[in-house]
C-alpha positions in Angstrom: 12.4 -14.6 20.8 10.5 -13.5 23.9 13.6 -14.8 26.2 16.3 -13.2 24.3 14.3 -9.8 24.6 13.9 -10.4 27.9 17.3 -11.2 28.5 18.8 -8.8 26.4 17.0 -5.9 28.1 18.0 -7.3 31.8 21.5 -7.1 30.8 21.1 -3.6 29.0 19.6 -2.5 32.4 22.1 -4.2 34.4 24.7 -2.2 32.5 23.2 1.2 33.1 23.3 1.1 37.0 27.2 0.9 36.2 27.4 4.8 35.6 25.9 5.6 39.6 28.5 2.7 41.0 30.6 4.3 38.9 30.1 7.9 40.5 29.9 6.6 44.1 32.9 4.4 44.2 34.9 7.4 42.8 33.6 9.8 45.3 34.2 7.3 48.0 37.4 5.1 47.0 39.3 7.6 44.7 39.0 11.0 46.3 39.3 10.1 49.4 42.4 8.1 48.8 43.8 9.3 46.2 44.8 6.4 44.2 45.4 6.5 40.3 45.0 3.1 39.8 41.5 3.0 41.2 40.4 5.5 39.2 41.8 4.2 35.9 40.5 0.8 36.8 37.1 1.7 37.6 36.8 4.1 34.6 38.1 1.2 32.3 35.2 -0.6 34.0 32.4 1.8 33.2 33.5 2.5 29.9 33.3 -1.5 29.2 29.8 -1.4 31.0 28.4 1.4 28.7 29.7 0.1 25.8 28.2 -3.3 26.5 25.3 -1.7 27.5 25.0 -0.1 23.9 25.1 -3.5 21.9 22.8 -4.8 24.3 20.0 -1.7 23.6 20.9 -2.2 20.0 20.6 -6.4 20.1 17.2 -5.2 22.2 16.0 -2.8 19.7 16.3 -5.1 16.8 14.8 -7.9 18.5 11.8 -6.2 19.6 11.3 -4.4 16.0 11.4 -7.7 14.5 8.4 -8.8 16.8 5.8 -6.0 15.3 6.9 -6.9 11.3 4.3 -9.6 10.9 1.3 -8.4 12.6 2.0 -5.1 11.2 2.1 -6.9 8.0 -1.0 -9.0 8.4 -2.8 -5.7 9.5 -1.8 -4.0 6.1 -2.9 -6.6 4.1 -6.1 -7.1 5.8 -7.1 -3.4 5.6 -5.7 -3.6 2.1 -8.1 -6.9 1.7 -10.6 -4.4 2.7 -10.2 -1.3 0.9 -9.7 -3.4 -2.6 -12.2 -6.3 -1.9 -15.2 -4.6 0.0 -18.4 -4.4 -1.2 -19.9 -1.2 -2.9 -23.1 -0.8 -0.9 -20.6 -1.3 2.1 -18.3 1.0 0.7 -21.0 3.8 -0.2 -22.2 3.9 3.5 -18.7 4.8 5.1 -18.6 8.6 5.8 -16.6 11.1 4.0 -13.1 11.2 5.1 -13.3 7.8 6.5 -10.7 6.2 4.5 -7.7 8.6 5.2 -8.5 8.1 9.2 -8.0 4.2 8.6 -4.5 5.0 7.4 -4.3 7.4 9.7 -5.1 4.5 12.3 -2.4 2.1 10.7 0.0 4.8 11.7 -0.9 4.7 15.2 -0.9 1.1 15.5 2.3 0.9 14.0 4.0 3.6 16.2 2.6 2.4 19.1 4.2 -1.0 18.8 7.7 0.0 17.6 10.8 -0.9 18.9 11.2 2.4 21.2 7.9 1.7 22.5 8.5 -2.0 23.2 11.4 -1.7 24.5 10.5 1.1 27.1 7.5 -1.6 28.3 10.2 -4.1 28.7 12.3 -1.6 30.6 9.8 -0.8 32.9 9.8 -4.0 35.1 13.2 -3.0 35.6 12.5 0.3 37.2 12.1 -2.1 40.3 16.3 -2.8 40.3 17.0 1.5 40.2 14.6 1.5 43.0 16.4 -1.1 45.0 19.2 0.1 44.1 18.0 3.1 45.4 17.1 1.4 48.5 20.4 -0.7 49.1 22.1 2.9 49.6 19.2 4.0 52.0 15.6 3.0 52.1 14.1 6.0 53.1 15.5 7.3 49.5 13.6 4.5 47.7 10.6 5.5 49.3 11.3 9.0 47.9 11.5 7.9 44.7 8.4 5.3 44.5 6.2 7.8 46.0 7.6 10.4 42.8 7.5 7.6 40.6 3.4 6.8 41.7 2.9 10.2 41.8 4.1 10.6 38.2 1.6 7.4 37.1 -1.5 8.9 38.6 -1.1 12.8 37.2 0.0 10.9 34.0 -3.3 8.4 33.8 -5.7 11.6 34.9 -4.7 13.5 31.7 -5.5 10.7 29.7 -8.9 10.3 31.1 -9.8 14.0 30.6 -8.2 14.9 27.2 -10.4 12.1 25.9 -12.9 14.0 24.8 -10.7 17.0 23.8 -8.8 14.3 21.0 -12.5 12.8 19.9 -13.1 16.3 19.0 -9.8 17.6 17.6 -10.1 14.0 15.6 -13.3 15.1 14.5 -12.6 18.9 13.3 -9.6 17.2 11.6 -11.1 14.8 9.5 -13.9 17.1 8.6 -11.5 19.9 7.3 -9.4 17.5 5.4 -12.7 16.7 3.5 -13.2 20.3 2.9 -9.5 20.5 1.3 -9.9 17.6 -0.5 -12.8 19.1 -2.3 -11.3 22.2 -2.5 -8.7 20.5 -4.8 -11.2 18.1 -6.7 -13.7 21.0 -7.4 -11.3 23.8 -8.1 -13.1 24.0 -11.5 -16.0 25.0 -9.7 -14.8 27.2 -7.3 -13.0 29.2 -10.1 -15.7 28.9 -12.5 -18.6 29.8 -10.3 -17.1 32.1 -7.9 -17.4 29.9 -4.5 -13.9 31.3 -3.2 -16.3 33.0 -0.9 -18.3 30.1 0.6 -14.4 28.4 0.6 -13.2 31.1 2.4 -15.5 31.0 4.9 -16.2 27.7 5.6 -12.5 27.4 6.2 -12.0 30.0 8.6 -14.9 28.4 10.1 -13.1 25.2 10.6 -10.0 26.8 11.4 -11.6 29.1 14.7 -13.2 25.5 15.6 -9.7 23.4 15.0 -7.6 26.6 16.7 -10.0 26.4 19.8 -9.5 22.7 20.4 -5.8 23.2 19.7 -5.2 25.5 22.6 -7.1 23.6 24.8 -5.3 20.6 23.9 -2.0 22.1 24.0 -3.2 24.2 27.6 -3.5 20.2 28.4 -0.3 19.1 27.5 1.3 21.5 29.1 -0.1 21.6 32.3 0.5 17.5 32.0 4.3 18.4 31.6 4.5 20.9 34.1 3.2 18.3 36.6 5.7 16.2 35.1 8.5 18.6 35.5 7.4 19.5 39.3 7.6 16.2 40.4 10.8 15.6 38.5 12.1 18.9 40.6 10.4 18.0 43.8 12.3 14.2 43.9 15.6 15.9 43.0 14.6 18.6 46.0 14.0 15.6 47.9 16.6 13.5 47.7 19.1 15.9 48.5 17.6 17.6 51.3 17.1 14.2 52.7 20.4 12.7 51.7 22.4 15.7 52.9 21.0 15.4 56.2 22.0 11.6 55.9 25.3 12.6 55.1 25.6 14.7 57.9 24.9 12.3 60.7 27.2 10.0 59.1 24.4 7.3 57.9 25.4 7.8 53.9 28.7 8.8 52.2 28.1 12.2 49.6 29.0 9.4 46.7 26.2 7.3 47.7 23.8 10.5 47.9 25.1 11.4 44.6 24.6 8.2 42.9 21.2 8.0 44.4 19.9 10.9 42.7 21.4 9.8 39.5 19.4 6.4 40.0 16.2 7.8 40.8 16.2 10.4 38.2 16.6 7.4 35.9 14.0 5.4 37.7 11.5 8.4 36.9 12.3 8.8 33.3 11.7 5.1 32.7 8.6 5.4 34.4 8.0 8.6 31.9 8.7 6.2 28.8 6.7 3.6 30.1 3.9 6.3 30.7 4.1 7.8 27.3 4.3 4.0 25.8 1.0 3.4 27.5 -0.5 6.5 26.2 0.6 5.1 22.7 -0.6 1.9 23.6 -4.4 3.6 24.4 -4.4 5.4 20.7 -3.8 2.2 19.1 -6.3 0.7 20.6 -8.6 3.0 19.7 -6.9 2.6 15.8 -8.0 -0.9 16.5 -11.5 -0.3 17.4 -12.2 1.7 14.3 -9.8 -0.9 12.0 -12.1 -3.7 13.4 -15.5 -1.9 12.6 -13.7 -1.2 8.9 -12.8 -4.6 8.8 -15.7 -6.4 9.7 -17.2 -4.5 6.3 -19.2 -7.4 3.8 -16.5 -8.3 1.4 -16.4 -9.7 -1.9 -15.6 -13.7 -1.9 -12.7 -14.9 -3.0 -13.9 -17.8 -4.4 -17.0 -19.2 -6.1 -18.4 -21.1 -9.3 -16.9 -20.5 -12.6 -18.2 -22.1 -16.1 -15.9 -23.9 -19.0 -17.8 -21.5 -21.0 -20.1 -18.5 -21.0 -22.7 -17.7 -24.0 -23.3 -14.5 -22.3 -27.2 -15.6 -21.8 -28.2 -13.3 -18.9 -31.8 -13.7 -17.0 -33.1 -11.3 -14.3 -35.8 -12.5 -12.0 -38.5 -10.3 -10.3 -35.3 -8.1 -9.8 -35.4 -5.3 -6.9 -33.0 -2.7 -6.1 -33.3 0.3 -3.0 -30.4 2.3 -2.1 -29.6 2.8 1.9 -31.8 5.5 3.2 -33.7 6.1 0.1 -37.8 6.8 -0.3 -38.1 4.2 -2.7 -37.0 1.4 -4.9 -34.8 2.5 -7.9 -37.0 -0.5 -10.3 -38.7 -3.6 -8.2 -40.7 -7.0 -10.5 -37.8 -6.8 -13.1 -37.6 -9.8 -15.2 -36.3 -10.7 -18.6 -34.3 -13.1 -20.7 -31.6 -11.7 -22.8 -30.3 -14.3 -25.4 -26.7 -14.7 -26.2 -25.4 -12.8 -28.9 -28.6 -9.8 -28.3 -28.2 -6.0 -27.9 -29.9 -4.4 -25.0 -30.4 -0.9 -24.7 -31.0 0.6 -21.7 -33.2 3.9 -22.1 -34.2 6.4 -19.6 -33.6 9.9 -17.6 -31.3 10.8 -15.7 -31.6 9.7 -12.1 -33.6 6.8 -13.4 -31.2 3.8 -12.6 -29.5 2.6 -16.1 -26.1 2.7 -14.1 -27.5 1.3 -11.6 -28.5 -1.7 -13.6 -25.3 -1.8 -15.2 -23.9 -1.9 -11.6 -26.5 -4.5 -11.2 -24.8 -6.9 -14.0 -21.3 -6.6 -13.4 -22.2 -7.7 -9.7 -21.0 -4.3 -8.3 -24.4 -4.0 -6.8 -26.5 -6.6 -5.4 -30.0 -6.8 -6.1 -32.2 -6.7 -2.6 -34.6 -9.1 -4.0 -34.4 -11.1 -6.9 -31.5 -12.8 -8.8 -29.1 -12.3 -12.2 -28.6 -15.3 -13.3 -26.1 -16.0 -16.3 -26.6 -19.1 -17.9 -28.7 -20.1 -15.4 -26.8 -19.6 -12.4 -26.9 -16.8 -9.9 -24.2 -14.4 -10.2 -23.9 -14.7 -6.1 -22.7 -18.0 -7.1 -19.6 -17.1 -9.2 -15.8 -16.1 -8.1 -16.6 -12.7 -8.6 -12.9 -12.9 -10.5 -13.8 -15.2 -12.7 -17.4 -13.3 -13.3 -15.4 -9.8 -14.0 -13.3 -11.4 -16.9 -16.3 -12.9 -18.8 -17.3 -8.5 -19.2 -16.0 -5.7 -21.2 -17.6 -3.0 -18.7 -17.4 0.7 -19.7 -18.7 2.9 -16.7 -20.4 5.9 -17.2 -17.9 7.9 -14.7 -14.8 5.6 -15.1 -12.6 5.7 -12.6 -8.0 5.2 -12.7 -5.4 4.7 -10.4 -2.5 7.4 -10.2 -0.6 4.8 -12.5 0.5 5.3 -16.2 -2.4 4.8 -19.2 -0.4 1.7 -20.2 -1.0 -0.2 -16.4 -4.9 1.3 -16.2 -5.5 0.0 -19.5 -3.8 -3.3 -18.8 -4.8 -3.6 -14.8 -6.6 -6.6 -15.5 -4.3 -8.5 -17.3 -2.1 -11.5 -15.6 0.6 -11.2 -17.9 1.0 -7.5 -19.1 4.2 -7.9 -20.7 3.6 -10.9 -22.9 3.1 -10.3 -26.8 0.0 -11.7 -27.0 -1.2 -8.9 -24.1 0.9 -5.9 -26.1 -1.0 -7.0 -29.5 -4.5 -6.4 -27.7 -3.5 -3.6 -26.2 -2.7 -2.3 -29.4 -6.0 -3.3 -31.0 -8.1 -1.5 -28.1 -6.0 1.8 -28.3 -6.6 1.8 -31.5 -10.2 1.3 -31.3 -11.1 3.6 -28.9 -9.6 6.2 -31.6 -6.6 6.4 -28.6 -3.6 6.6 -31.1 -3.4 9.8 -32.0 -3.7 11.6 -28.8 -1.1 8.9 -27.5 1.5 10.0 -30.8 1.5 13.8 -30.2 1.9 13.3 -26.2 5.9 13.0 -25.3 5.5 9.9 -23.1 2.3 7.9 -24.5 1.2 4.9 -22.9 3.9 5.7 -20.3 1.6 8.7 -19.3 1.4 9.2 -15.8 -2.4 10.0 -14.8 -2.2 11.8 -12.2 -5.0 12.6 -9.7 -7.2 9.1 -10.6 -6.9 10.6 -14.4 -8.9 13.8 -13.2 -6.3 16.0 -15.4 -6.5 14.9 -18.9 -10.1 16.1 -20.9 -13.0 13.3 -20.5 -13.2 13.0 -23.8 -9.9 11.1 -23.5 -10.4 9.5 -20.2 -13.4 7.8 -21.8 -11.4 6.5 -24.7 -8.9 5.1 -22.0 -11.6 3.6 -20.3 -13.2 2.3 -23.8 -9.5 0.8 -24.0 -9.4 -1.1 -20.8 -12.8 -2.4 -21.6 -11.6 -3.9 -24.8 -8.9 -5.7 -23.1 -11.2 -8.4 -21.6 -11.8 -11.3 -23.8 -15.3 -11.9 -22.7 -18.8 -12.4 -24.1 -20.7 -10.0 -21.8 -20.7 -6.3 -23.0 -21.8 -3.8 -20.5 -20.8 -0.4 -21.7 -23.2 2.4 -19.9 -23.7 6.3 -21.7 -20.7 4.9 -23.7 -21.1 8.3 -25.8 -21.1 10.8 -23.4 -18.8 13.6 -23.6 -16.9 12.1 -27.0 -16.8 14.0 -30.1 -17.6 13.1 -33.5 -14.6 11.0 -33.7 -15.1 8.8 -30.1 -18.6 8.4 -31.2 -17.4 6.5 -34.3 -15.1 5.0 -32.9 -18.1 4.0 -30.5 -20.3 2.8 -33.4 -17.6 0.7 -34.9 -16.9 -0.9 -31.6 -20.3 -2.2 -31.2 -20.7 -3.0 -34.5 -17.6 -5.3 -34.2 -18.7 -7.2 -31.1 -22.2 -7.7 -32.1 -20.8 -9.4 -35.7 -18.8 -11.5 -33.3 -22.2 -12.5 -31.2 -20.9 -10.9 -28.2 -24.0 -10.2 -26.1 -24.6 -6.2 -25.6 -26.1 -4.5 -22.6 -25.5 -0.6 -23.6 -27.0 2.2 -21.7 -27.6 5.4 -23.5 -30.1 7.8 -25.0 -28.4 8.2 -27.9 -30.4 7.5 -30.7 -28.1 6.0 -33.3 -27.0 3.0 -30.7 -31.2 2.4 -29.3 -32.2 2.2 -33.0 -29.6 -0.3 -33.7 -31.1 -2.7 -30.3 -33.0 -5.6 -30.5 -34.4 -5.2 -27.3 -35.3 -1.8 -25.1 -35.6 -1.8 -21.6 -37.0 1.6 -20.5 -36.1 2.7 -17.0 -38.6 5.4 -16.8 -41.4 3.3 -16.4 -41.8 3.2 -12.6 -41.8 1.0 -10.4 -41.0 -1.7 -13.0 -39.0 -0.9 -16.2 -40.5 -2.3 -19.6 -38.8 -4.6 -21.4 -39.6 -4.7 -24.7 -38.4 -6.9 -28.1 -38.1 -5.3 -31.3 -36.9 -6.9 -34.8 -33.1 -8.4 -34.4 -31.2 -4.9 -36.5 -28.2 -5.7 -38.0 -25.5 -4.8 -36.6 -24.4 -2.2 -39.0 -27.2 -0.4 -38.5 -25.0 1.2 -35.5 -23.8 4.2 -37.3 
């Protein structure tokens, strides 16, 4: 494909000089003859340049759009691979505002390797014919119009070099004052509530003197960047003329010929212009690059791993440790324990003192810094972290949705949504997480959209939604963490029930909570206040109804 761009863009080229012969040879042949024919035949000749000149651009312009489509593609996916496979501990350390700036980035790479772009690269090899072209009518002309052309390149690669720092900064202020919007919108609870329209108010006139500063002395930049631009475009046009005319006047270049050869340099310097402003494109992406390579070179997930016929939902921790980045401490170090198949764990502490961490811990969302989680005797590192996922029903304590409708968020991990067999569960868990009802008196139900990551409809709903997804999984692992929290009478029942159901069917239960009617109904306790180790303690094996 590399040829036919190539090729395509020398004839494209090729057709444009036809305009200046165009324009001399009528100056030349036609007025000072005077003979109809010539005219009509050398019109009918420019027209059929132009025209060809068109459908080669266009043929060009596809050509060299096709050529960014895959990498394009393959960079999407990757950063995709990235945002949806990436570590949590990776994920926790990126700064605020981080993730809209790689999108942002995409953009720029994108742009910067369209079709316009590309094609005014390939163009600019062929400034060289305008120039000799140029040249072929007088010489000292083409001098003219290199030394315009140079002088263009050098004003244009100086601005780059010293706005630099002007777009780090303006980059900067942006990024930090689309944070501050964004939890303008997420906390405007808060700032209602608690009266912080003030503080608002004045942290974003704050940002906006700071962003309205760098603006002018960015756009002061650009302009005086243009008006050098402009000048030289001026000072070539000056040129040319005042050179040409005295040309003409000694006899040494027809006025046609000084005509054409301002039309030729003028285009010679606005292909050098695209080229220039190609470039600067080219520079911005690269910089998009930089930052999509650092975000890319984040500690991912693996795709693949171990994966047992069966799981009994056993689960061993071993002189377990866990530290979050930059913290004093250890959250809990020397953990060990067995939990048998079919047991209830309940996870007991204060707030702050690491039960979601734990759970975290479990469902491999964490990793421990020293230690290992074994299930049925093999380290969870070990497992397609897939395959690991579907052997848990995991209720988080803040759950979390996509802007999808309830129905995909409580089906998101199924392979087959659509099949009966997923429909008849779905119906089971919506209607025990107490779901149904809310669902009946809403106009679209399970077709719900949930709009802002679910951040619009009450928690005590977005809990049983979440209660819902977790029931979906058909595994042996329960990991359900404050599952109480926020529900009223009714989702607390319906939380009882549920645990009373899974433990009959010898599910193993991890459940973190301090409510007292799901600790009394544990067989083991594992208290997280005890610091640095959390005690883990057996009691008698309850029954299971005596969740109530």
């Amino acid at each position: 494909m590399t040829w036919e761009i190539l090729f395509a863009s020398f004839l494209a080229n090729l057709m444009s000089v036809a305009s200046s012969i165009y324009v001399i040879l009528v100056l030349n042949r036609y007025v000072g003859y005077g003979f109809d024919g010539t005219l009509y035949s050398l019109t009918t000749g420019v027209l059929i340049a132009s025209f060809l000149g068109m459908a080669f651009s266009t043929v060009r312009g596809r050509l060299a759009g096709a050529v960014s489509v895959l990498p394009d593609h393959e960079l999407n996916e990757k950063t995709l691979m990235v945002f949806t496979r990436a570590k949590l501990t990776a994920l926790y350390r990126m700064p605020p505002g981080r993730h809209q700036e790689m999108l942002s980035a995409l953009k720029a790479v994108e742009y910067a390797y369209d079709s316009h772009n590309i094609s005014s690269v390939l163009d600019a090899p062929f400034l060289l014919l305008f120039v000799l072209a140029v040249g072929f009518i007088h010489p000292l002309l083409a001098v003219i119009t290199v030394l315009a052309v140079a002088a263009t390149i050098l004003f244009t690669l100086y601005g780059m070099r010293s706005n630099a720092p002007l777009d780090l900064r303006q980059r900067d202020q942006a990024m930090a004052h689309r944070n501050l919007t964004l939890s303008a919108v997420s906390g405007a609870e808060a700032v209602r509530a608690f009266l912080g329209a003030d503080f608002l108010r004045k942290a974003w006139r704050r940002q906006m003197q700071g962003i309205q500063e760098v603006q002018g002395l960015v756009e002061a930049a650009r302009e005086r960047g243009k008006s050098r631009q402009e000048t030289v475009s001026v000072l070539l046009r000056i040129s040319i003329y005042f050179v040409g005319a005295m040309l003409a006047v000694v006899g040494d270049m027809s006025v046609g010929g000084l005509i054409g050869a301002s039309i030729l340099s003028a285009k010679a310097m606005q292909m050098g212009s695209s080229f220039l402003q190609s470039v600067l494109a080219g520079r911005r992406a690269e910089e998009a690059l930089v930052q999509l390579e650092e975000f890319h070179a984040m500690a991912l997930e693996p795709v693949s791993g171990s994966a047992l016929r069966e799981y009994s939902g056993r689960l061993e921790l071993r002189d377990v440790g866990f530290a979050y980045s930059g913290s004093t401490g250890p959250v809990f170090e020397s953990l060990s324990f067995t939990l048998p198949p079919g047991s209830v764990l309940a996870v007991t502490g204060f707030n702050g003192s690491g039960k979601s961490t734990f759970c975290k811990l479990v469902v491999g969302l964490l990793e421990p810094g020293r230690g290992n989680v074994l299930a049925d005797g093999i380290e969870l590192r070990q497992f397609a972290p897939d395959w690991w996922r579907r052997q848990l029903l995991y209720l988080p304590q803040e759950p979390t949705f996509l802007n999808a409708t309830i129905r995909e968020n409580i089906t998101l991990g199924e392979l087959e949504p659509e099949s009966p067999l997923a429909q008849e569960r779905l119906n089971q868990a919506v209607r025990a997480a107490a779901l149904r009802r809310f669902l009946d008196v809403s106009h679209q139900g399970l077709d719900m959209e949930m709009a802002e990551g679910g951040r619009t409809l009450p928690v005590g709903i977005r809990r049983r939604v979440a209660l819902a997804r977790a029931l979906m999984n058909p595994g042996r692992l329960v990991v359900f963490d404050d599952p109480t929290e926020g529900l009223d009478s009714e989702g607390c029942l319906a939380v009882y029930n549920v645990l009373n159901v899974l433990s009959k069917a010898g599910l193993s239960i991890i459940v973190a909570s301090v409510d007292p009617h799901i600790i009394k109904g544990a067989g083991f306790v594992l208290d997280m206040n005890e610091k640095p180790t959390p005690s883990f303690s057996a009691r008698r094996e309850p029954k299971s109804e005596e969740v109530t």
